[in-house]
Backbone as CSV, one residue per row, in Angstrom:
resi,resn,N_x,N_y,N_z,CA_x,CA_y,CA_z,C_x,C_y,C_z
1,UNK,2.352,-3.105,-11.551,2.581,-4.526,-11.653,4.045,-4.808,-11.390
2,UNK,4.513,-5.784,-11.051,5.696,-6.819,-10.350,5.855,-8.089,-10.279
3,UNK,6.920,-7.946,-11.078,7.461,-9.233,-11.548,8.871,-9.786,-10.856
4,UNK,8.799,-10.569,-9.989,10.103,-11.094,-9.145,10.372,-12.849,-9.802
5,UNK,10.805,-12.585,-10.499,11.821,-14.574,-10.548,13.200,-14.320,-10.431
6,UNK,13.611,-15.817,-10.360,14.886,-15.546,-10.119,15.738,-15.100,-11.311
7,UNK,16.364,-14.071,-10.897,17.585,-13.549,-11.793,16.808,-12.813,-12.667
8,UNK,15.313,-12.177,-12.445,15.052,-11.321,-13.343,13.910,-10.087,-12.680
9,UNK,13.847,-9.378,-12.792,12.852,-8.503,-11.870,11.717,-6.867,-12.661
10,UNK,11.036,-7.323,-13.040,10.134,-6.374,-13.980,9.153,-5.411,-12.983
11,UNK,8.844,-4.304,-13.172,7.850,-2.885,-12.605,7.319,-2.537,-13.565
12,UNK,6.117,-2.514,-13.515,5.184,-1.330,-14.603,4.498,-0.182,-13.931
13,UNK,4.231,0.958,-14.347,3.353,1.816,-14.020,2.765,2.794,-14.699
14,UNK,1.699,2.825,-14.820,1.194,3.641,-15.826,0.769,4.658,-15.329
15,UNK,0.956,6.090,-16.400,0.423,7.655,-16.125,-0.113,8.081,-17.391
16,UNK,-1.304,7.876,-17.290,-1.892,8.798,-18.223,-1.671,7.622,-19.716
17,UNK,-1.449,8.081,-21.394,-0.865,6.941,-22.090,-0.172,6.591,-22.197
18,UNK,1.076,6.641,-21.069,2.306,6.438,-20.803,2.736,5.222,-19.473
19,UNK,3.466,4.526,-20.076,3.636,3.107,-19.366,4.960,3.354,-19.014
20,UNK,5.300,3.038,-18.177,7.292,3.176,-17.693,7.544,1.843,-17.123
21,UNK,8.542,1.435,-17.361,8.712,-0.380,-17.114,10.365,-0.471,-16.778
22,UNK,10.604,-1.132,-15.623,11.900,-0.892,-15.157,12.242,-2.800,-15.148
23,UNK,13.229,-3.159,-15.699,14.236,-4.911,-16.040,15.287,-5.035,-15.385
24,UNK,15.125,-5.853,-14.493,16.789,-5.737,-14.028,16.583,-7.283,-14.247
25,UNK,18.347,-7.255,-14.106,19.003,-8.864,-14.173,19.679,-9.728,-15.417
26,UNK,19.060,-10.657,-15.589,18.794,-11.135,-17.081,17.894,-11.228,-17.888
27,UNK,18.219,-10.612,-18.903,16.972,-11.228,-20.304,17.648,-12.128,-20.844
28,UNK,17.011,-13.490,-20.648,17.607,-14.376,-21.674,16.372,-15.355,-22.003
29,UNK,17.038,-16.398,-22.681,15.619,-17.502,-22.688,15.299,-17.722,-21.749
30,UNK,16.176,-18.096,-20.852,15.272,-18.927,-19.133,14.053,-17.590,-18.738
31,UNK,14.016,-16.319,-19.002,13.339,-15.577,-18.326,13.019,-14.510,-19.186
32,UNK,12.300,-14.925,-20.674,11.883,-13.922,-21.458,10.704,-14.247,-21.305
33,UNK,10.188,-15.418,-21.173,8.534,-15.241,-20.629,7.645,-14.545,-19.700
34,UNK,8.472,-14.631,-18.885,7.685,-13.400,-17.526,8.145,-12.305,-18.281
35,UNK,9.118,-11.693,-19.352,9.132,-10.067,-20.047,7.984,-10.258,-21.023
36,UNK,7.898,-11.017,-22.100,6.616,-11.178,-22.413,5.807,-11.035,-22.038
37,UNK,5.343,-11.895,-20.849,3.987,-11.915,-20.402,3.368,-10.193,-19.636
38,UNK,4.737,-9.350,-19.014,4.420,-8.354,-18.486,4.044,-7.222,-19.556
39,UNK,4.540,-7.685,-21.137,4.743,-6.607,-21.630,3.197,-6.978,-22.731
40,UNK,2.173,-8.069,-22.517,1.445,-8.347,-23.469,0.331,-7.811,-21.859
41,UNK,0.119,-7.697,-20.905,-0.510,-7.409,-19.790,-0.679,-5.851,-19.801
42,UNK,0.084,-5.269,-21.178,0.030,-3.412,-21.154,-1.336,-3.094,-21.653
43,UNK,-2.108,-2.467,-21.269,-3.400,-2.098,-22.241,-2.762,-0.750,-23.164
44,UNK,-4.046,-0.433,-24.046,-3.688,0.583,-24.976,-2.642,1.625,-24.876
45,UNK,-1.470,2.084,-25.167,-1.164,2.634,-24.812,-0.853,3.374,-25.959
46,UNK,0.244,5.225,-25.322,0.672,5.995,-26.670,1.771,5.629,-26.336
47,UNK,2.668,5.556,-25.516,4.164,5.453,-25.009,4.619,4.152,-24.118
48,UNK,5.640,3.565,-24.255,6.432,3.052,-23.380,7.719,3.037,-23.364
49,UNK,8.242,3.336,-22.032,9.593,3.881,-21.663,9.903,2.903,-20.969
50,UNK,11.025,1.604,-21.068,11.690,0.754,-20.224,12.994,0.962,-20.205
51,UNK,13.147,0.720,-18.874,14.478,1.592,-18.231,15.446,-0.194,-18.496
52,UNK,16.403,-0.006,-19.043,17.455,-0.970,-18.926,18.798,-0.815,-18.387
53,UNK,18.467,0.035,-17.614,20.122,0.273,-16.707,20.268,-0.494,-15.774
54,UNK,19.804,-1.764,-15.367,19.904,-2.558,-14.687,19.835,-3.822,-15.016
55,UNK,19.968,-3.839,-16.519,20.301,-5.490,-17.223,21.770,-6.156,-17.406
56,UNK,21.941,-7.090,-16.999,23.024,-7.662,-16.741,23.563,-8.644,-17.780
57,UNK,22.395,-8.806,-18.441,22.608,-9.871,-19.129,21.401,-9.482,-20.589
58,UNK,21.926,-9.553,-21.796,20.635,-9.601,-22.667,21.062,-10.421,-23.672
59,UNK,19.795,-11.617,-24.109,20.625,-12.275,-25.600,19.630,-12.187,-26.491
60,UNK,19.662,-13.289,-27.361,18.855,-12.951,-28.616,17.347,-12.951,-28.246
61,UNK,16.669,-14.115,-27.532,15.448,-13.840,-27.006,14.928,-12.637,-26.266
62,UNK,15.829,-12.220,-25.718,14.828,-10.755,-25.052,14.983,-10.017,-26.285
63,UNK,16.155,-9.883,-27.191,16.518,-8.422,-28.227,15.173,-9.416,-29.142
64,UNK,14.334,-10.126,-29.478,13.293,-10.350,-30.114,12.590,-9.933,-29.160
65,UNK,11.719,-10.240,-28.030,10.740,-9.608,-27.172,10.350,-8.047,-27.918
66,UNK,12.020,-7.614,-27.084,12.157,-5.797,-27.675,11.628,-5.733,-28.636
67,UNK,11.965,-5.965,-30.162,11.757,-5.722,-31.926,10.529,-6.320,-31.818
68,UNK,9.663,-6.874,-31.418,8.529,-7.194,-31.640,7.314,-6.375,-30.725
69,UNK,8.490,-6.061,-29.571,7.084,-5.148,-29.025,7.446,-3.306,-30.189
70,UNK,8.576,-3.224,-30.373,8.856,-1.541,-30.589,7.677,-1.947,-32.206
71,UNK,7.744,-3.323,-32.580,6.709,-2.940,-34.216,5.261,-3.200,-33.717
72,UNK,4.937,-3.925,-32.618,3.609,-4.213,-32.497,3.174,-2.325,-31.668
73,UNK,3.705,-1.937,-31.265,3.712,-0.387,-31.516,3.539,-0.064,-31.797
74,UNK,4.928,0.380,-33.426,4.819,1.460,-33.981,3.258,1.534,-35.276
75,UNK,2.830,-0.341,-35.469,1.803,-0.145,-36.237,0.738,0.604,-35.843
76,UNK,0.506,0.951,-34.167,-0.828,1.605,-33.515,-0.427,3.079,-33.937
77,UNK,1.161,3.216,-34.112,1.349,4.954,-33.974,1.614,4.994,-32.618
78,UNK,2.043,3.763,-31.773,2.804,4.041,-30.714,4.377,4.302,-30.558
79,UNK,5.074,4.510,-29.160,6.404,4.795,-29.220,6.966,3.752,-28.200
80,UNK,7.931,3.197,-28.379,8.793,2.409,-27.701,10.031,2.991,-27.588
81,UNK,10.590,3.240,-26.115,12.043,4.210,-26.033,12.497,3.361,-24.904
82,UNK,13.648,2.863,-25.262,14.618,1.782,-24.699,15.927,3.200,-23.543
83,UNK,15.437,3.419,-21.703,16.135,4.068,-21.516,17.234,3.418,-20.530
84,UNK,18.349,4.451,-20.587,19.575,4.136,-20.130,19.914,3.083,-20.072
85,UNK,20.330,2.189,-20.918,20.685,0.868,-21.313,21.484,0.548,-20.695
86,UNK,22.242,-0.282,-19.696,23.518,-0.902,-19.137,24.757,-1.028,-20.139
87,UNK,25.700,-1.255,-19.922,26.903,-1.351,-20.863,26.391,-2.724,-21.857
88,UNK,26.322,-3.558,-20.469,26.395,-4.568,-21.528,24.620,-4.832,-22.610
89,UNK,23.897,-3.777,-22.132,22.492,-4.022,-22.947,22.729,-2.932,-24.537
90,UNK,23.633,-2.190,-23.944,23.932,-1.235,-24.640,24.760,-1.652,-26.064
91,UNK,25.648,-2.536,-25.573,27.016,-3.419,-26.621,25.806,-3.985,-27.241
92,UNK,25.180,-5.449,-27.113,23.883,-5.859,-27.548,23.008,-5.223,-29.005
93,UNK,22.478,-4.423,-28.187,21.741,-3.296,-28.932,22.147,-2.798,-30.372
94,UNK,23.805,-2.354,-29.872,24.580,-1.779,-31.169,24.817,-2.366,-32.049
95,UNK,25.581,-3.548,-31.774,26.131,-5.320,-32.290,24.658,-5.608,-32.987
96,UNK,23.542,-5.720,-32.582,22.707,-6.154,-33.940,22.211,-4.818,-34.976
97,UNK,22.237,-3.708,-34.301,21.485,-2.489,-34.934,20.097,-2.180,-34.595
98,UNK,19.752,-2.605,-33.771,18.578,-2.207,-33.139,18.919,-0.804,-32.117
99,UNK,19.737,-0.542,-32.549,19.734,0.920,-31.208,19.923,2.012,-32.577
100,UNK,19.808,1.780,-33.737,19.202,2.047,-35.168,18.204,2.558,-34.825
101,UNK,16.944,1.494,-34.499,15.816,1.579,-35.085,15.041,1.793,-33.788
102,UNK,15.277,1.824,-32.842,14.417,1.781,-31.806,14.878,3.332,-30.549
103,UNK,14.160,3.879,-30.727,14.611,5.232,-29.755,15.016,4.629,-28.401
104,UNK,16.694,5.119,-28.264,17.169,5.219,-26.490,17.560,6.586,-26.430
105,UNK,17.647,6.455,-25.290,17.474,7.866,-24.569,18.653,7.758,-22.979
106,UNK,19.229,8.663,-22.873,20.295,8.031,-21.332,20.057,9.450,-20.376
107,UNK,19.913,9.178,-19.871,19.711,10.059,-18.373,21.184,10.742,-18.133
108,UNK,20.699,12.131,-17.639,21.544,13.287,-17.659,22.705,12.876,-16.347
109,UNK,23.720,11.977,-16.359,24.609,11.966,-15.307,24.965,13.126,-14.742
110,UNK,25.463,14.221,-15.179,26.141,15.325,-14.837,24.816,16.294,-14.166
């Protein structure tokens, strides 16, 4: 699945119970509905891995999206892992404490 609006751009693909979901652009209010809507369009799953190294922008509406999908999750005994976060998704993350509670993970540069 593919999601193109302006200033925001969502991928899903699923393997097996594992969903991988790639965000670029902004998460903000103007464009947390199409992240919603892609992320309520997941069927059953055990895992999801969304790549945020390509967010430019994140505010309080997407960091709710996130915390509501990582608990509507973890109640199944699913996993939500927030990877390679952008700087600025990364600052975000820390600044409320959700990079606490929610598994990230960053890709091996070297």
């Amino acid at each position: 699945m593919s999601v193109n609006e302006p200033g925001l751009r969502i991928s899903t693909v699923q393997r097996g119970g594992e969903r991988f979901g790639r965000v670029a652009g902004e998460l903000d209010a103007a464009s947390v509905r199409q992240f919603e809507l892609a992320l309520a369009r997941l069927s059953a799953i055990d895992s999801l891995v969304i790549d945020l190294s390509r967010i430019t922008l994140l505010d309080s509406a997407g960091l709710r999206v996130i915390a509501r999908t990582h608990e509507r999750l973890a109640e199944r005994g699913a996993s939500l892992v927030l990877a390679s976060p952008s700087l600025e998704a990364m600052r975000v993350l820390g600044a409320t404490g959700l990079s606490d509670v929610i598994q990230i993970t960053f890709a091996d540069r070297g």
